[in-house]
FIVEXDO-764265 format. One record per residue (C-alpha): residue number from 1; x, y, z. Coordinates in Angstrom, 2 decimals, decimal comma, always signed. Each point is the difference from the previous one (the first is absolute). Layout:
REM FIVEXDO-764265
R   num      east     north        up
R   NUM         X         Y         Z
...
END
This chain:
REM FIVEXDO-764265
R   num      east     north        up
R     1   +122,78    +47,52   +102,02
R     2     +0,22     +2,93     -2,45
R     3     +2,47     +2,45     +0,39
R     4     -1,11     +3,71     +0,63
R     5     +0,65     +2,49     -3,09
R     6     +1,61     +3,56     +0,69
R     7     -1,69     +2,41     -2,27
R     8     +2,54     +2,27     +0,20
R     9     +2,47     -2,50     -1,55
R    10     -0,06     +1,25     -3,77
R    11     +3,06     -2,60     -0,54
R    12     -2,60     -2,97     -0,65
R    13     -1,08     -1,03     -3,29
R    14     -3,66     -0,75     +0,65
R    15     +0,81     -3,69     -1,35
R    16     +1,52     -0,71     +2,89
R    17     -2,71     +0,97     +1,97
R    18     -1,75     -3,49     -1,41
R    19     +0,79     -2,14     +3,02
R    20     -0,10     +3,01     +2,70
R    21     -4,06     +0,91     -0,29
R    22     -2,89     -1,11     -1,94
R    23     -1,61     +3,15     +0,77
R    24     +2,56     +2,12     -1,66
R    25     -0,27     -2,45     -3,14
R    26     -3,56     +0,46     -0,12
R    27     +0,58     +3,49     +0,04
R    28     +2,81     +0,20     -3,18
R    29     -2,29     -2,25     -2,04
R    30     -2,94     +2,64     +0,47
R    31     +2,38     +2,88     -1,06
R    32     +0,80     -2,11     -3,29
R    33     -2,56     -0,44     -0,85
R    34     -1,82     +2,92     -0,15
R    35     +3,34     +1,15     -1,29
R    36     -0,52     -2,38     -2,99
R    37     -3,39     +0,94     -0,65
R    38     +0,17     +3,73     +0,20
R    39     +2,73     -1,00     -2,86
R    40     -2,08     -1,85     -2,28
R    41     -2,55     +2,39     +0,37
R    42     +1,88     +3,19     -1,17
R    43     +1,35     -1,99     -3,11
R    44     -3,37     -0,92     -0,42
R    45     -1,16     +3,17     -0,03
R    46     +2,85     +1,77     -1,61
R    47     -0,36     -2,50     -3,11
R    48     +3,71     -0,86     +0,26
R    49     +1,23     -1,89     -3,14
R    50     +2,74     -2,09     -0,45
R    51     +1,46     -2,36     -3,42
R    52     +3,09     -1,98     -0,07
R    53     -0,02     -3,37     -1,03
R    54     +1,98     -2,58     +1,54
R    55     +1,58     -1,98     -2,94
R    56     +0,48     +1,03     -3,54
R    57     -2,66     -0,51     -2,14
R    58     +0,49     -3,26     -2,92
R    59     -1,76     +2,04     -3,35
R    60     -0,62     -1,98     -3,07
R    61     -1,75     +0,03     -3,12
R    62     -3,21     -1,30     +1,78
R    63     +0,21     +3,01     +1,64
R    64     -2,35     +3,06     -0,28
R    65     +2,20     +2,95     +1,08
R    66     -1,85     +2,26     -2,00
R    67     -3,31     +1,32     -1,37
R    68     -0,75     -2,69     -3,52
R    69     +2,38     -2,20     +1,33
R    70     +2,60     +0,68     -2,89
R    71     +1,30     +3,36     -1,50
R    72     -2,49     -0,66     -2,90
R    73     -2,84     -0,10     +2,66
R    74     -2,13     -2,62     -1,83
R    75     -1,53     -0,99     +3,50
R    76     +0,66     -3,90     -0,85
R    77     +0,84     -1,93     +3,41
R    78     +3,05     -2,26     -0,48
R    79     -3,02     -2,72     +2,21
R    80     -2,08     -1,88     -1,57
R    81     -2,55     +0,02     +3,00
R    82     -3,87     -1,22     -0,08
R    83     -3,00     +0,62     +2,15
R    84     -1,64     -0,92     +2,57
R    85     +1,21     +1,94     +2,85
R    86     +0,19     +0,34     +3,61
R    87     +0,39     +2,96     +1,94
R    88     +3,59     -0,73     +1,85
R    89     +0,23     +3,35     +1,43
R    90     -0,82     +3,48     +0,06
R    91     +1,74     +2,90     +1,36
R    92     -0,80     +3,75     +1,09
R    93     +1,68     +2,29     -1,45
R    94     -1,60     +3,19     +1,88
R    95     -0,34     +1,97     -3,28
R    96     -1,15     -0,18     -3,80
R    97     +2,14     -1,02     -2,65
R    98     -0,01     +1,35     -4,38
R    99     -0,68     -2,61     -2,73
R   100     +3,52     -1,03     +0,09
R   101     +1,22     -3,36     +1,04
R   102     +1,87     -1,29     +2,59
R   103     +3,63     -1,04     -0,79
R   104     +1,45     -3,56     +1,23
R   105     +3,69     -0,94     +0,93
R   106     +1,01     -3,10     +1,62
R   107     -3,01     -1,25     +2,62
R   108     -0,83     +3,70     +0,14
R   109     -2,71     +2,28     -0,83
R   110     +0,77     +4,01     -0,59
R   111     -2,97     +2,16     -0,51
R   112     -0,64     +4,04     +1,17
R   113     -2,85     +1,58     +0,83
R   114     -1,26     +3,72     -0,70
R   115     +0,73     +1,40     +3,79
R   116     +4,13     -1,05     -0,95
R   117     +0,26     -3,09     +1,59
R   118     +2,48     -2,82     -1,61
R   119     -0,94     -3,01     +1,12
R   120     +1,66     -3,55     -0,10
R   121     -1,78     -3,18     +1,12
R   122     +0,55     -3,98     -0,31
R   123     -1,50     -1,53     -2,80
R   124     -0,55     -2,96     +1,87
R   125     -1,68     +1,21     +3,41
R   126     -1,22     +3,66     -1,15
R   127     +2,38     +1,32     +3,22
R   128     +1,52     +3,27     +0,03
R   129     +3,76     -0,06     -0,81
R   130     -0,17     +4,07     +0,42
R   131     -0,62     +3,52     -1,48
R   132     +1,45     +2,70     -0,42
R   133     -2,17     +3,56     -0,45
R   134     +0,82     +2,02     -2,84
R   135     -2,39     +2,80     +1,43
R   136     -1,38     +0,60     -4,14
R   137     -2,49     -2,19     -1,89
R   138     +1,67     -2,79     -1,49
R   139     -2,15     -0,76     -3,10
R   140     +2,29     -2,40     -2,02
R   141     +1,89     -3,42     +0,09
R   142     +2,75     +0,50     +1,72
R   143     +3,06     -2,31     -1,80
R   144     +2,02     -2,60     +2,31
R   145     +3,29     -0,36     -1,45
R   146     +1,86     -2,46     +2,58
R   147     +0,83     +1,94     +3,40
R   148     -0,75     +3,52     -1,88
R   149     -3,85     +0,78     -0,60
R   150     -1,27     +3,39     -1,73
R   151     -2,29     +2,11     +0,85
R   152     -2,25     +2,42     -1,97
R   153     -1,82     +2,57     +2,18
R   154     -2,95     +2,37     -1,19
R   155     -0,39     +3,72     +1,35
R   156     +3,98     +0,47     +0,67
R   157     +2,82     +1,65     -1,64
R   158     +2,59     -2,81     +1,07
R   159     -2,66     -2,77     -2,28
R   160     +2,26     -2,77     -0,01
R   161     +2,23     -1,65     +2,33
R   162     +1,71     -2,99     +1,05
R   163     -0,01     -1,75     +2,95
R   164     +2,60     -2,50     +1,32
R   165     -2,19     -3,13     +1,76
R   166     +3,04     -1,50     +1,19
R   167     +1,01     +2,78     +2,09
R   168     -3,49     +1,46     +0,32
R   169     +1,03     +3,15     -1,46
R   170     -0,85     +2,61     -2,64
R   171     +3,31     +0,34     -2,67
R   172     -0,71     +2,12     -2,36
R   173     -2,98     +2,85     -1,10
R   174     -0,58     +1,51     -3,38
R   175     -1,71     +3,68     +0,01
R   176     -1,96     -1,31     -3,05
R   177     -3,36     +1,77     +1,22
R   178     -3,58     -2,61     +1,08
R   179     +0,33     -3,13     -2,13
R   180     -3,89     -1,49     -0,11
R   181     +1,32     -3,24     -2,32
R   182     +2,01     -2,74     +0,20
R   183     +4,00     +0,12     -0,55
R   184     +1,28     -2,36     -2,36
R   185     +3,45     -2,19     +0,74
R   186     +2,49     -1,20     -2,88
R   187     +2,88     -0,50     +0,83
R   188     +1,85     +2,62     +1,62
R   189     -2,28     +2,45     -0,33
R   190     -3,65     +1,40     +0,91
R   191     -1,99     +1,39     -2,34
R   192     -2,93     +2,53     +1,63
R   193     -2,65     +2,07     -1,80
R   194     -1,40     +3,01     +3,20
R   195     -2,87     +2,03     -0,07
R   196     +1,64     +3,05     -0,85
R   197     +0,28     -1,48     -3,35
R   198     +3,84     -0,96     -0,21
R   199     +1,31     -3,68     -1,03
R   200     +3,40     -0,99     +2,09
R   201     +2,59     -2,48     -0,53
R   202     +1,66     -0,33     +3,53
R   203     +3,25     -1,95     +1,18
R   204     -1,36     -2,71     +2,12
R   205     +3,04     -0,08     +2,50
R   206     +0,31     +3,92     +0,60
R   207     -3,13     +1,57     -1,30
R   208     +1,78     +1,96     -2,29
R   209     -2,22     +1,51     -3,12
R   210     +1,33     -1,73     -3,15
R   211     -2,06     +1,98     -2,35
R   212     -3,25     +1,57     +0,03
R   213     -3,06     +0,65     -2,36
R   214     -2,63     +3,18     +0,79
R   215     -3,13     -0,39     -2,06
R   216     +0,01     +2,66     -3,01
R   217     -1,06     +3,41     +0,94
R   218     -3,43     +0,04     -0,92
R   219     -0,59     -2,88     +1,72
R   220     +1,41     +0,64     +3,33
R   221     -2,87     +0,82     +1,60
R   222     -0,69     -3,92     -0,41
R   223     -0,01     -2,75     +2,85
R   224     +1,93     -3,10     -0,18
R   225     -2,26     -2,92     +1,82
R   226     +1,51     -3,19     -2,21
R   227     +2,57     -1,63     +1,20
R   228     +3,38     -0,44     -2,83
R   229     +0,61     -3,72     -1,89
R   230     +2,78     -1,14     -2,19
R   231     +1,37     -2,53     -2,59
R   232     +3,70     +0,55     +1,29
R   233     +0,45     +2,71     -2,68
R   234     -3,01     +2,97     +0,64
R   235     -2,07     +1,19     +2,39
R   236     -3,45     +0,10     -0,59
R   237     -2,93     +1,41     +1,95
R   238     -3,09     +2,65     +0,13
R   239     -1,28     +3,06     +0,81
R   240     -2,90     +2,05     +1,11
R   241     -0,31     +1,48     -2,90
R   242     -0,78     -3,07     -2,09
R   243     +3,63     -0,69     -1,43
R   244     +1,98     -2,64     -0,17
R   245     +4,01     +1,16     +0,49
R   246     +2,82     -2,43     -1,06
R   247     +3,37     +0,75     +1,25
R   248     +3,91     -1,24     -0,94
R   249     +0,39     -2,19     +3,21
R   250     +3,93     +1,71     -0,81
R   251     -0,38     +3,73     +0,36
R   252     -3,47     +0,46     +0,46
R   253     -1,15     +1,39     -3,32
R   254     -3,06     +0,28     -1,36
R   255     -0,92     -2,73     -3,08
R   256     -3,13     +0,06     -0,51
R   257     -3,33     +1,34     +1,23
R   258     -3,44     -1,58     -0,93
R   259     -3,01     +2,10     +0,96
R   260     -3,19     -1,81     +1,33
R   261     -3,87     +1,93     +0,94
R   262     +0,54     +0,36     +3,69
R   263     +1,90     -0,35     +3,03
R   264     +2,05     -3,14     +0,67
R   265     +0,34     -1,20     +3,51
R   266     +0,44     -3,76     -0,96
R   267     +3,93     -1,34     +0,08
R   268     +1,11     -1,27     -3,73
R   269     +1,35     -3,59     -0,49
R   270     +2,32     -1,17     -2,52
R   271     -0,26     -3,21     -1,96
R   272     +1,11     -1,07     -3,17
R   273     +1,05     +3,63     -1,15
R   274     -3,30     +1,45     +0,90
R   275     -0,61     +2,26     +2,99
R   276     -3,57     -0,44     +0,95
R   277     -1,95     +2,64     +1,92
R   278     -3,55     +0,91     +1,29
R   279     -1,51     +3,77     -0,61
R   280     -2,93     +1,51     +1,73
R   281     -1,05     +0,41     -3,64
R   282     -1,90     -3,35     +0,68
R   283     +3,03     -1,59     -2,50
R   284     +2,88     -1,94     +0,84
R   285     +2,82     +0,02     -2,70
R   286     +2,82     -2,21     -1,56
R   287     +2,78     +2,35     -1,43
R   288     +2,98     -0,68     -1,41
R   289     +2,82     +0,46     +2,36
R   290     +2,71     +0,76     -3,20
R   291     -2,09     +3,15     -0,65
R   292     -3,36     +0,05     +2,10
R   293     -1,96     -0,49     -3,02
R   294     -3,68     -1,62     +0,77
R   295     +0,07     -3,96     -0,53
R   296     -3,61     +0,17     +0,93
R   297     -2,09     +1,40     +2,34
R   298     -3,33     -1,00     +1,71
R   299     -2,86     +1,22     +1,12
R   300     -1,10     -1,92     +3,54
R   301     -3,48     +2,52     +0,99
R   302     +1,73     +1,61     +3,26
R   303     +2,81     +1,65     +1,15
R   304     +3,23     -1,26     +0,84
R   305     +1,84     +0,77     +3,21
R   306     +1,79     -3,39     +0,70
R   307     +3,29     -1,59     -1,84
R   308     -0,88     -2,99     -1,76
R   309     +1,17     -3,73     +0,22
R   310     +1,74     -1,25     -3,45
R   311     +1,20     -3,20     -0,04
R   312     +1,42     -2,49     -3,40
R   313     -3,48     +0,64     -1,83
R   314     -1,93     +2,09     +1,82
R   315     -0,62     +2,98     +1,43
R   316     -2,64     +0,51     +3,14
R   317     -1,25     +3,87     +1,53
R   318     -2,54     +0,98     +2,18
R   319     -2,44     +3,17     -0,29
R   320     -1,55     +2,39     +2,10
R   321     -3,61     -1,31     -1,62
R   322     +1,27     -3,12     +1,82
R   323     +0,79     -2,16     -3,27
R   324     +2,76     -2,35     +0,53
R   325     +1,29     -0,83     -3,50
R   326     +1,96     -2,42     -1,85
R   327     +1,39     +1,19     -3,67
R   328     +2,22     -1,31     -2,51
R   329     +3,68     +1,29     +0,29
R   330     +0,80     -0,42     -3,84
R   331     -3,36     +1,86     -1,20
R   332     -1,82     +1,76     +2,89
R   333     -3,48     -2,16     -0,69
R   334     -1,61     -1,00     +3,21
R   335     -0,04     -3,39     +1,27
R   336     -1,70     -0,06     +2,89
R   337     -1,80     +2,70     +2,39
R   338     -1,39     -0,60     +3,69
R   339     -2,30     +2,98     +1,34
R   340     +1,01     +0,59     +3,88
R   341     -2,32     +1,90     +2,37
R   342     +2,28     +2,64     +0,53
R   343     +2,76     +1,86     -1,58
R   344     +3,18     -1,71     -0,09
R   345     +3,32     +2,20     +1,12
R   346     +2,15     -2,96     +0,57
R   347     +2,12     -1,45     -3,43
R   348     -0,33     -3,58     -0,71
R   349     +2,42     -2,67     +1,37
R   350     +0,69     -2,97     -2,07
R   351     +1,25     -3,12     +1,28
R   352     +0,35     -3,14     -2,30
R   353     -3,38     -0,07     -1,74
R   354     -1,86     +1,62     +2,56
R   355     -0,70     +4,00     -0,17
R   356     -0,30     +1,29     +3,65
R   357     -2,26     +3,65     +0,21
R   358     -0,89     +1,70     +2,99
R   359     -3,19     +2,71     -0,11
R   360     -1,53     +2,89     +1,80
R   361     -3,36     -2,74     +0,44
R   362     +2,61     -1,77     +2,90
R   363     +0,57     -2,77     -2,52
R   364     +2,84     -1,97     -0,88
R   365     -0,65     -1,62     -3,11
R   366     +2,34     -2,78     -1,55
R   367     -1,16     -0,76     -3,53
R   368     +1,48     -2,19     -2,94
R   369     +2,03     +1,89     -1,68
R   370     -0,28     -2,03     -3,44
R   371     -4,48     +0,43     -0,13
R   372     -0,57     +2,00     +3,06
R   373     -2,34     -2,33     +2,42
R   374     -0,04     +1,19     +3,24
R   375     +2,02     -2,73     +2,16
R   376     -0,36     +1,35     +3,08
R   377     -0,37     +3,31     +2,26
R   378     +0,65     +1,09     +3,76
R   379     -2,28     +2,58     +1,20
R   380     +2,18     +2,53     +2,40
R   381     -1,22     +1,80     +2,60
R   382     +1,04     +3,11     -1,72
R   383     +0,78     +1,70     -3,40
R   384     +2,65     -1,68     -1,99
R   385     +1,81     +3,19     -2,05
R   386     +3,68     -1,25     +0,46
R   387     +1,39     -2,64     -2,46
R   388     +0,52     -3,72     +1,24
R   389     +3,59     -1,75     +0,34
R   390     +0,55     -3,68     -0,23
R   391     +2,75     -1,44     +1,72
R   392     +0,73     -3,87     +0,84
R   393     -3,19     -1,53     +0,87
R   394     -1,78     +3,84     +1,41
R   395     -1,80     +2,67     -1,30
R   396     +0,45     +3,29     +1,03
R   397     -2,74     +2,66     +0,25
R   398     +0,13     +3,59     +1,43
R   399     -3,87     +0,89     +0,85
R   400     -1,77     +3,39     +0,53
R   401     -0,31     -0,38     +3,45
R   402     +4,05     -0,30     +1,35
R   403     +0,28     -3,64     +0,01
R   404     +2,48     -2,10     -2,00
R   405     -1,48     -3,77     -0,75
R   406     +1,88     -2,63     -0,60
R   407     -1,92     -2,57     -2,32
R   408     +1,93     -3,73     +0,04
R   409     -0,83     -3,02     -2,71
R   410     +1,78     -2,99     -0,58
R   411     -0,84     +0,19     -3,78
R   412     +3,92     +0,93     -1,09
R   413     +2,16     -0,73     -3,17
END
């Protein structure tokens, strides 16, 4: 027999009601669980956000923690990884993303999207780890440096900041005004260009302004889209008024400045004591980096709104006519040239001998990079305008329509 519960005794726990009356169990459970849906619901609906991770994160060199994968930003993937590929996964990420990469740390995958949402996923599985929301477009590759990862965010005043992913918590912000590029990581410090037109060298611990650089007065009306690279000694990058600016990596002074026909969007890489660069002036450029003299300079039949790709020889760009094109790094002749359907927004990837290019036609295309011959291409279900990563044995694309695919091979050096 069941023993008879007093309603009006408020002294028992309704655990220990479990042997006294099914009825009153059935009852709790009901409660619970329309208390736990009424939950998920509202955080549902309230797009609740949340980023710690559980361990620290194990960062090599292998690593890409930032945009080029080096401060030189050649975009040459420590993998040597070959086609063909399956799909592993794909993942939503509920907004668009820029032409920027995603950055890799660990077995993770970092990316943001252009409604302010940081998110980190497995590599492995494609599952959510978390995100946090940054509320501002976040239109570059955000830099994972161990358990610190920073941030910079477009249409703010506070355009940089650093948040802590073992204790799931912003440290630092830097009133630097909207940052629209990539920050750069050398050491201790972070190197920024913003859209306001102003070059920062920021203390990567504190967010403490090191030195600064404002573009010359005539100028200032000027945008800064390209993102900053370095040889360890300057800073090098362009502007929207067609120049090339080298700074002291030191003090922030102005070296050199090398004048091209029109705006430059692209990021520079440096190899070899050249900084190489692409102009809307339908030329990309080899200058000196000692004085920013032109090396050479060539003519490619469209403009130029990507980086490039520049690895021991070579140097590889796409257009917005579409031309995907090989030239040689020494002398600027072209090599090879591949005619996409569409334009081409994303920068080249290189990975052993293969050259990895993503296009507006919904093509990936992974050609030779030694004659050019097309060795293979995934058709997407969507635009491809954001540069592809290589890490391990997968492929990482960002496509125009919110999803993150994971491409696997087995083909690895």
């Amino acid at each position: 027999m069941y023993q008879r519960f007093n309603k009006q005794d408020k002294n028992i726990f309704p655990c220990a009601l479990a042997p006294l009356c099914p009825r009153v169990i059935r009852g709790y459970l009901k409660k619970w669980k329309a208390f736990l849906l009424f939950t998920f619901y509202f955080l549902l609906l309230s797009g609740c956000s949340y980023l710690r991770l559980p361990e620290a994160l194990s960062v090599s060199e292998t690593n890409w923690i930032q945009y080029g994968g080096t401060k030189e930003r050649t975009n040459v993937s420590p993998f040597s990884l070959k086609p063909p590929f399956e799909v592993a996964w794909m993942y939503d990420a509920a907004a668009g993303f820029s032409e920027y990469s995603v950055s890799t740390a660990d077995s993770f995958v970092f990316f943001g999207t252009l409604q302010g949402e940081l998110h980190v996923i497995h590599l492995r599985t494609g599952k959510s780890v978390g995100s946090v929301d940054f509320d501002k477009a976040l239109i570059g590759t955000p830099i994972v440096d161990e358990n610190l990862m920073y941030v910079a965010i477009a249409n703010t005043e506070e355009g940089l900041q650093a948040y802590d992913l073992a204790r799931g918590k912003i440290v630092w912000k830097a009133k630097l005004g909207g940052i629209e590029t990539s920050p750069l990581l050398i050491n201790n410090k972070l190197y920024v260009t913003t859209l306001n037109g102003y070059a920062y060298c920021i203390e990567k611990n504190s967010g403490i302004v090191v030195w600064k650089f404002l573009l010359p007065l005539f100028e200032r009306s000027a945008f800064i889209h390209s993102s900053p690279a370095s040889d360890g000694n300057v800073l090098v990058f362009g502007c929207d008024d067609g120049s090339v600016f080298c700074l002291s990596l030191v003090d922030g002074k102005l070296l050199w400045r090398t004048e091209t026909g029109k705006s430059i969007f692209s990021s520079p890489s440096i190899s070899d004591g050249k900084v190489y660069v692409g102009s809307q002036d339908e030329y990309i450029y080899a200058l000196n980096i000692n004085d920013g003299t032109i090396a050479w300079k060539q003519n490619i039949g469209s403009k130029i709104f990507s980086s490039q790709a520049v690895d021991e020889k070579n140097v590889f760009v796409g257009t917005s006519g579409g031309e995907i094109v090989c030239l040689e790094k020494t002398s600027g002749k072209i090599i090879w040239k591949y005619i996409a359907q569409s334009a081409v927004s994303s920068a080249p990837l290189v990975s052993g001998d293969v050259v990895y290019v993503g296009s507006l036609d919904k093509n990936l295309y992974a050609f030779d990079a030694m004659n050019g011959s097309l060795l293979w291409n995934y058709t997407a279900d969507a635009r491809i305008k954001s540069m592809p990563v290589v890490f391990g044995n997968y492929l990482i694309l960002l496509l125009d329509n919110r999803r993150v695919v994971a491409l696997r091979s087995e083909a690895i050096k």
